[in-house]
C-alpha positions, 0 to 999 in steps of 0.5 A, a space after each residue: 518482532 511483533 506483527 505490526 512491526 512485520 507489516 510497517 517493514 514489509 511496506 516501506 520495503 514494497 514502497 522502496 521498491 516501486 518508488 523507482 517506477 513511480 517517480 515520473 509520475 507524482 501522481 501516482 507516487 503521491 496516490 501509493 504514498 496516501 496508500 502507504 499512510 492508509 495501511 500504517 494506521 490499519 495495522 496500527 489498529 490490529 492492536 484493538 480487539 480482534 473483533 472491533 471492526 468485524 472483519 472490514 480492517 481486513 477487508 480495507 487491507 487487501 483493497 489497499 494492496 489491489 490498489 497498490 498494484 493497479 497504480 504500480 501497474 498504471 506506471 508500467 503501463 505509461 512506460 511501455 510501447 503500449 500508448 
């Protein structure tokens, strides 16, 4: 299994997961669904050169992961007794 295919796998399998979180919120959902389609095409471009974005694809990845868990955490957040 080739790296892109890795990572496409392993964010449809954190998608399923917190889907069930998002689902009383679909603007939330809507927001990680952007995020999902976002890292998609990233790791599509990891089949450029190495060098091509100097090292800002990377960078745009793990931002996307950061916002992925502040939006999972926003949906706790407004399920809790916290409010």
């Amino acid at each position: 299994m080739n790296r892109t295919m890795l990572i496409v796998l392993c964010m449809v399998v954190s998608t399923a997961a917190m889907a069930i979180e998002w689902r009383k919120h679909p603007y939330l959902e809507r927001a990680a669904a952007q995020i999902q389609a976002a890292r998609g095409q990233l790791a599509a471009a990891d089949d450029f050169k190495k060098t091509q974005f100097g090292g800002h694809r990377v960078k745009a990845l793990e931002l996307l992961e950061l916002a992925e868990k502040e939006i999972s955490a926003a949906a706790a957040y407004a399920e809790s007794d916290a409010r």
